[in-house]
C-alpha positions as CSV (number, residue, x, y, z in Angstrom):
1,X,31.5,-39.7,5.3
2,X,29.7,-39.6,8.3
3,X,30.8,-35.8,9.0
4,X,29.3,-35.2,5.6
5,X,25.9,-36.8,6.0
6,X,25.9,-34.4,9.1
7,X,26.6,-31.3,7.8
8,X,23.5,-32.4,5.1
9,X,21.3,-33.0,7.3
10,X,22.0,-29.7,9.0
11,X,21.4,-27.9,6.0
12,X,18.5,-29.8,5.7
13,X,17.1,-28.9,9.2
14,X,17.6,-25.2,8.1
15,X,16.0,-25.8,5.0
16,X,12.8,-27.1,6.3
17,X,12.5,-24.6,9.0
18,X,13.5,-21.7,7.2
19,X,10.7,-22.9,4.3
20,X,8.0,-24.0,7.6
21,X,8.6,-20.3,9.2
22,X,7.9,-18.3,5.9
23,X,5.2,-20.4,5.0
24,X,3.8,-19.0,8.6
25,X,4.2,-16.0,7.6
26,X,3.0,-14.8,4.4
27,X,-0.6,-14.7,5.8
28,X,-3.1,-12.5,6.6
29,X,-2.2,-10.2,9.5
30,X,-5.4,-9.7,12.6
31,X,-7.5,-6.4,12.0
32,X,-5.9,-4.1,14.9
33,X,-9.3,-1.9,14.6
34,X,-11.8,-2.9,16.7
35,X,-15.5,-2.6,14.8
36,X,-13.2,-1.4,11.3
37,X,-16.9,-2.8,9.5
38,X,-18.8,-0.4,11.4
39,X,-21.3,-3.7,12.1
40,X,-21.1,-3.3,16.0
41,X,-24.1,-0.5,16.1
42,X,-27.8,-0.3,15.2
43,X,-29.0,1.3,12.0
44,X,-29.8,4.7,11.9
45,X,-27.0,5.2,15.0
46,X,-25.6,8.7,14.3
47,X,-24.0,11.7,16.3
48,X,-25.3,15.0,17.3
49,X,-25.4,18.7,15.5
50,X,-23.2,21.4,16.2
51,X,-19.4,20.7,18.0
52,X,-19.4,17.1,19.6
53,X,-16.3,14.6,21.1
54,X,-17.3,11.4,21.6
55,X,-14.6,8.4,22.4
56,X,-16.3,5.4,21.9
57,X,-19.9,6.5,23.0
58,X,-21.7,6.9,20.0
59,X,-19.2,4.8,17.4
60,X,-18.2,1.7,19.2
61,X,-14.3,1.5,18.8
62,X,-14.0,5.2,17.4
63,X,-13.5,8.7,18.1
64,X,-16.3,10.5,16.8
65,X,-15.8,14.5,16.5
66,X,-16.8,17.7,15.6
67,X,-15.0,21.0,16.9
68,X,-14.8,25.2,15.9
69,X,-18.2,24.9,13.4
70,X,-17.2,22.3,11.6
71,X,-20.3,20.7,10.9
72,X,-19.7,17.2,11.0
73,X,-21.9,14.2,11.4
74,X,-21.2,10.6,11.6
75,X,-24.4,8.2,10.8
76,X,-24.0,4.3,11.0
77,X,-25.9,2.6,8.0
78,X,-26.4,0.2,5.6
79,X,-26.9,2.6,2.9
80,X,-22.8,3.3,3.5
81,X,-22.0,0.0,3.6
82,X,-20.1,-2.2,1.2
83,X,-20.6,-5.4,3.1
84,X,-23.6,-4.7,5.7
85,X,-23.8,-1.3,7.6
86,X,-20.6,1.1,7.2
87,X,-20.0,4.6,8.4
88,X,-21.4,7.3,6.5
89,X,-19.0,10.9,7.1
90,X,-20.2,14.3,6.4
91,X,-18.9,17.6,6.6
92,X,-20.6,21.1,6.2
93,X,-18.3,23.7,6.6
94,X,-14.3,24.4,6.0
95,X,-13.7,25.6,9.4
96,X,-12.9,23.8,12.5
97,X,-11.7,19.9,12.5
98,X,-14.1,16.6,11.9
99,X,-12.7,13.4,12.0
100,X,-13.3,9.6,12.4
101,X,-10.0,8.6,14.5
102,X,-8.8,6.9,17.8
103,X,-6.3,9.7,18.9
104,X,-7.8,9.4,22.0
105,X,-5.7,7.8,25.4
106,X,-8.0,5.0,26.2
107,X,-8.9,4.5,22.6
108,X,-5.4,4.0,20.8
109,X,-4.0,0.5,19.3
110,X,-1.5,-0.8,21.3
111,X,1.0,-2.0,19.2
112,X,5.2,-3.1,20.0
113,X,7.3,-0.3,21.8
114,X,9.4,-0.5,18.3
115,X,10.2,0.9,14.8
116,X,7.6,-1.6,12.8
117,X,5.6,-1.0,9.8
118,X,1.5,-0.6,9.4
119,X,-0.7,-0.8,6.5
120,X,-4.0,1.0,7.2
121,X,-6.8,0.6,3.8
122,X,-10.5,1.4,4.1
123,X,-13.0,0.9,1.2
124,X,-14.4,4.5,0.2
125,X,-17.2,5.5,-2.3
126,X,-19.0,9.0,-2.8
127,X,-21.3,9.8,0.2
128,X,-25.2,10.7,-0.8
129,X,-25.2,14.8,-0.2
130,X,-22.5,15.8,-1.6
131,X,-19.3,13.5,-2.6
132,X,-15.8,13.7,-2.0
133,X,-13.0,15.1,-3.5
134,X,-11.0,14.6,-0.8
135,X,-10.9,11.6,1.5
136,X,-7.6,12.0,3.9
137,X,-6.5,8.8,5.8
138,X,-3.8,9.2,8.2
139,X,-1.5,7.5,10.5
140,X,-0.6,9.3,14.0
141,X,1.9,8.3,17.0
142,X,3.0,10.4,19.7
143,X,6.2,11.1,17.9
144,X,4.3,13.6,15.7
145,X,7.6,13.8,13.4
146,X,6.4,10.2,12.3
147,X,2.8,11.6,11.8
148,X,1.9,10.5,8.1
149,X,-1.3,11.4,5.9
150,X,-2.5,11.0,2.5
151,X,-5.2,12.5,0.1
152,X,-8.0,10.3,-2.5
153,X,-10.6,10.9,-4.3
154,X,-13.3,8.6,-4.6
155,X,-16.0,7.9,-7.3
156,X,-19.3,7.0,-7.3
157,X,-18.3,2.9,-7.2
158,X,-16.4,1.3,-4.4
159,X,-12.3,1.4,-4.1
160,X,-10.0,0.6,-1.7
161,X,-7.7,3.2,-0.5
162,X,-4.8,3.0,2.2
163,X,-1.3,3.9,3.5
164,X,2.1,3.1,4.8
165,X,3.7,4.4,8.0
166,X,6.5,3.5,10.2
167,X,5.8,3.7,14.2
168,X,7.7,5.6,16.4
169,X,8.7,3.1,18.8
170,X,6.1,3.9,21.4
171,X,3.2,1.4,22.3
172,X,0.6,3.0,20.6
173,X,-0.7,4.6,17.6
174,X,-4.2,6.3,16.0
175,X,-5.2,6.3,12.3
176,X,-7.9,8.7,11.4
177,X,-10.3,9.4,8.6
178,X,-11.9,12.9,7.6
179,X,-13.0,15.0,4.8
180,X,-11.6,18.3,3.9
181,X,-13.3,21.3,3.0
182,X,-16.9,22.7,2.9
183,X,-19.8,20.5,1.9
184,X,-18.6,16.7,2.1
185,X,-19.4,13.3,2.1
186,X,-18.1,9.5,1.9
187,X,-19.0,6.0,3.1
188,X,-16.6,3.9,4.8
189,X,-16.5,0.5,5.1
190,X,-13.9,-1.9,6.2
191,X,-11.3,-0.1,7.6
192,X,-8.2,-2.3,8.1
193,X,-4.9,-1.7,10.2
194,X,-2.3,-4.8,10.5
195,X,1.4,-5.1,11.3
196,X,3.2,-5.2,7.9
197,X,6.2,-5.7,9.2
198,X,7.1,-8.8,8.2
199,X,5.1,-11.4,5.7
200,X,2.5,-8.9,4.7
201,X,2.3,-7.5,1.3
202,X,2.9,-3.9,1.7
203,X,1.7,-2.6,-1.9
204,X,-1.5,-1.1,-1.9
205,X,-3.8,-2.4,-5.0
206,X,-0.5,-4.3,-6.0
207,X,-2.8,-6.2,-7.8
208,X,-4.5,-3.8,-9.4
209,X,-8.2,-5.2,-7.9
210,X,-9.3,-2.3,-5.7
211,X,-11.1,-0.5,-8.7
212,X,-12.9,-1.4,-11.3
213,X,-12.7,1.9,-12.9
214,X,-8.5,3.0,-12.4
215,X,-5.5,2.0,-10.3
216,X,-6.1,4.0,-6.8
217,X,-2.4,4.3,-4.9
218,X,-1.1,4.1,-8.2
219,X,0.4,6.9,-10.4
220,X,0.9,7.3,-14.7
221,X,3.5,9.9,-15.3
222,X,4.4,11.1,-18.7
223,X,6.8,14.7,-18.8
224,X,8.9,16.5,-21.6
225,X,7.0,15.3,-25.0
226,X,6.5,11.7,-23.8
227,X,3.1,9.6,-24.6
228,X,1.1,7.2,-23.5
229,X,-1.4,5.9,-20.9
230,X,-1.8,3.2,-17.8
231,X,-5.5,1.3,-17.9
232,X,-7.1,-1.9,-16.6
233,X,-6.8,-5.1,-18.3
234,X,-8.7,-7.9,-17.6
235,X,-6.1,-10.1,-19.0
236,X,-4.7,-10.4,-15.9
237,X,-2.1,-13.2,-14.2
238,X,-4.5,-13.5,-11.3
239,X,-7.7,-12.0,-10.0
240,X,-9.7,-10.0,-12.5
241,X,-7.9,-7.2,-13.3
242,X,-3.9,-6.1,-14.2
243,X,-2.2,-2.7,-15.2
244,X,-1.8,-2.1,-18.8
245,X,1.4,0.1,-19.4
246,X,1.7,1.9,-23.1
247,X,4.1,4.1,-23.7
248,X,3.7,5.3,-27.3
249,X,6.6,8.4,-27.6
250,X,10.2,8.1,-25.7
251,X,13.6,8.5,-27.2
252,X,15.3,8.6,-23.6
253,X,16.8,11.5,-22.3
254,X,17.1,13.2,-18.9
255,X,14.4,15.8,-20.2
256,X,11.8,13.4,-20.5
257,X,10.3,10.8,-18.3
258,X,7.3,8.5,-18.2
259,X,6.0,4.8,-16.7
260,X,4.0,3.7,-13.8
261,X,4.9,4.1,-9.7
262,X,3.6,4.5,-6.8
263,X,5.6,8.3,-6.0
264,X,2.6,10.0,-4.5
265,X,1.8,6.9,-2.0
266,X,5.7,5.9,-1.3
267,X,6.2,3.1,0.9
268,X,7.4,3.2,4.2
269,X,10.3,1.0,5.1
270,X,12.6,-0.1,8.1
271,X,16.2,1.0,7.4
272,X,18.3,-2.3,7.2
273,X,15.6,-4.6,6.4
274,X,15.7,-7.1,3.8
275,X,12.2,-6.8,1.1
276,X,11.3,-9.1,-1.6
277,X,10.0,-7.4,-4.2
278,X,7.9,-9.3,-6.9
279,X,6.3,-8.8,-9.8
280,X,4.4,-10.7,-12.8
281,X,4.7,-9.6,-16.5
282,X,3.7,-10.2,-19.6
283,X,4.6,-8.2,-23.2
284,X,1.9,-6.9,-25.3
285,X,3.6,-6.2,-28.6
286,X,6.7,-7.9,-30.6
287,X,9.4,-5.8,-30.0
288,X,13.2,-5.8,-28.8
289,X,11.8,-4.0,-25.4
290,X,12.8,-4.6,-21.3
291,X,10.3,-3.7,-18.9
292,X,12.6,-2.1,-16.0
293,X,11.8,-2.2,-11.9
294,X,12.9,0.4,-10.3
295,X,13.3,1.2,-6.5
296,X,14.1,4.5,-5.4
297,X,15.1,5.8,-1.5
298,X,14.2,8.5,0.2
299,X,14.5,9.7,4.1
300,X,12.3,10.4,6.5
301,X,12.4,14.2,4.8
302,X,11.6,12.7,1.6
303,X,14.7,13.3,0.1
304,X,15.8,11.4,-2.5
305,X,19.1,9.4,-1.6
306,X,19.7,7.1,-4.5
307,X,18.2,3.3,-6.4
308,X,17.7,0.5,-4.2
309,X,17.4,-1.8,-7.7
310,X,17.3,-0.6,-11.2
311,X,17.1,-4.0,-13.1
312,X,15.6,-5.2,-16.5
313,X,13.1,-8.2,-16.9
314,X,12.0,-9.4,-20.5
315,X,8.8,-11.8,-20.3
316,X,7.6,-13.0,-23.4
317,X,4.6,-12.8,-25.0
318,X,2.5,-16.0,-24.5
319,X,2.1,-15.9,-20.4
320,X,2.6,-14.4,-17.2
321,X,6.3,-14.6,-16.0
322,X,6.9,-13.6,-12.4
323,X,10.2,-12.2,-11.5
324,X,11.7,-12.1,-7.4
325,X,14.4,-9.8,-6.0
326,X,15.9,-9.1,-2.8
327,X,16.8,-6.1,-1.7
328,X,18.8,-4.6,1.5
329,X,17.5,-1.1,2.6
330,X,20.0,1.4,3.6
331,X,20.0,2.8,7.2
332,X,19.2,6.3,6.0
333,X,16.1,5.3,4.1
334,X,12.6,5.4,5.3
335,X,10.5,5.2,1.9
336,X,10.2,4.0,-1.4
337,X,8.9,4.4,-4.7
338,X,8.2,1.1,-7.0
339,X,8.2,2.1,-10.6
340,X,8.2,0.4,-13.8
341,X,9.3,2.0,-17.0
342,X,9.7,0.5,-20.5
343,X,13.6,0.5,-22.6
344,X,15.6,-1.1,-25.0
345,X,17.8,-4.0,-23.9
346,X,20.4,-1.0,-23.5
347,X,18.6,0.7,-21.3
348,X,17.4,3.6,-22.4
349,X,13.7,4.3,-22.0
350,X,11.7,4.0,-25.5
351,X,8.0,2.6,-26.7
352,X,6.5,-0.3,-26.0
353,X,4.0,-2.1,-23.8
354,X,3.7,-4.7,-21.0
355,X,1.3,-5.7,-18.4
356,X,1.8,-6.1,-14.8
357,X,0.3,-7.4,-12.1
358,X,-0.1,-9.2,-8.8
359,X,2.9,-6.3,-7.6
360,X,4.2,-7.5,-3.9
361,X,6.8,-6.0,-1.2
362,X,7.1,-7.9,1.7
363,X,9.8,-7.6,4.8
364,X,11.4,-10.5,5.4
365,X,12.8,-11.6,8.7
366,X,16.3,-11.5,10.1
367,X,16.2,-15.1,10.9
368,X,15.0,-16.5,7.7
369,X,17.7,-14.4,5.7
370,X,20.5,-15.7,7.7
371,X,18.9,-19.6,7.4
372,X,18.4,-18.9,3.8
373,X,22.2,-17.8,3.2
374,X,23.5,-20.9,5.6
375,X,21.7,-23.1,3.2
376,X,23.1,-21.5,0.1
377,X,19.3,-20.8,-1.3
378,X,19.2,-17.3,-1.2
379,X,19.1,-15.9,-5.0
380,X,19.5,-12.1,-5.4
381,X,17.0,-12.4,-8.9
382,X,14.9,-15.7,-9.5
383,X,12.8,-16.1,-12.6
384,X,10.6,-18.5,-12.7
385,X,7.2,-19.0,-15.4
């Protein structure tokens, strides 16, 4: 008996501290930027014509610069700002290189000598001159094979942009913001780079309230005679806003593909690392219908190397249901695509219509895996209303 009440009260010791250390966790990460709201300088604060490098002199905590004609000004105001003054970024001409960045030696975030994940987001509207069709955030380490970069467009309203990258392993890293091409122009506000390595969700607009006109870092696919559409829904399981997915047209097939994912934005990952990956749902329409997850892997080359989870979920009609799995990724694997498609109970893709929302990957700690699995409370797929 009294071996018993021992080994309980073991597994009740883990259980506690397993729960105490994740409840640490999941919470907002520190802003590694330094002056990310562009509220450290005056009003009107703004850098000089023609070519220009400036490391912290004119933009405190940035690398301002414009080299080989680009044209490029940087002007600190409130007219660019979301929440007080932000950074307003111009560009005249398609030659040369402008940027907003850090990719300087003294300027650079210091950050753990090892592979760890970053999530870098910025709010982003139209700037006054011109506009911008393309808005590129990028990541940058001195292992420029781990160099990563994506491409938005932003309207006239604010939206909330970012990206995924994996570090190098060296002790410091740069992300930079620009606009490509001949006459450009955006405001920035609020740019925002934490360690998303463990306890931080690493979706971007996961759930779906960076917009309140589409689903930025999101993608709606529909090839080989499919139909349908993605939209906002306000009827949402929290916050204002969830993903409405209809798919109108699919009888299956290898031809034919359609459903909602983040392909363009993938998600970078640490091979060997445990995610959670969650999700809430809710069906539109009274139907014999699964809403399928779907998590793909790809390599650093962005090859794709096989399904990480392919698994069918069927909430009912009346409320949100949220659904939990746990995945292991494989060594070989450095991103990943999250995609939801709509089938029959079989399987195979077909019509229907679900909303989704409040869409979260987290990394999840060696430690708390093993304490979870001691305890016997570690569930590969939880359901819960």
């Amino acid at each position: 008996m009294t071996d018993t009440m021992a080994v309980c009260r073991r597994a009740a010791v883990l259980i506690a501290a397993c729960v105490a250390l994740r409840a640490g966790l999941v919470q907002a990460q520190p802003n590694l930027l330094s002056n990310g709201d562009f509220e450290a300088d005056a009003e009107g604060v703004t850098t000089p014509g023609g070519d220009f490098g400036a490391p912290g002199t004119i933009v405190s905590g940035w690398r301002v610069f414009s080299v080989g004609g680009a044209g490029g000004q940087m002007t600190v105001t409130a007219a660019a700002g979301r929440t007080g003054k932000g950074l307003e970024v111009i560009r005249q001409n398609a030659s040369g290189d402008s940027a907003v960045d850090l990719d300087d030696p003294g300027m650079r975030v210091v950050i753990p000598a090892e592979p760890r994940v970053y999530k870098f987001t910025v709010d982003a509207r139209d700037g006054g001159p011109y506009g911008t069709p393309l808005l590129n955030l990028g990541a940058q380490f001195q292992n420029n094979a781990f160099n990563r970069g994506h491409g938005f467009d932003p309207g006239a309203e604010w939206q909330t942009f970012g990206m995924t990258a994996r570090s190098d392993g060296n002790s410091a890293m740069s992300v930079r913001m620009d606009v490509g091409g001949a006459g450009r122009s955006v405001h920035l506000d609020n740019a925002r780079l934490v360690d998303a390595t463990y306890g931080v969700n690493r979706m971007i607009n996961g759930g779906f309230e960076n917009s309140s006109t589409g689903l930025p870092n999101w993608r709606f696919f529909s090839v080989g005679g499919t139909a349908g559409s993605v939209a906002l829904s306000d009827d949402a399981a929290s916050g204002s806003n969830a993903a409405l997915l209809s798919v109108t047209a699919d009888a299956g097939g290898t031809d034919r593909d359609i459903g909602l994912d983040i392909d363009l934005f993938r998600m970078a990952v640490l091979g060997g690392e445990e995610l959670e990956v969650s999700f809430a749902s809710k069906k539109v329409a009274l139907n014999d219908t699964r809403i399928r997850l779907e998590i793909a892997g790809f390599n650093a080359a962005g090859t794709y190397t096989g399904s990480l989870v392919s698994l069918m979920f069927d909430p009912g009609m009346d409320a949100y249901e949220t659904f939990l799995v746990n995945t292991t990724v494989p060594d070989h694997v450095a991103f990943v695509n999250v995609a939801f498609r709509v089938t029959t109970p079989g399987g195979v893709r077909t019509s229907g219509a679900y909303l989704i929302d409040d869409v979260s990957v987290i990394g999840i700690p060696e430690p708390v895996s093993l304490l979870l699995l001691a305890a016997g409370g570690l569930a590969f797929v939880k359901r819960r209303r």
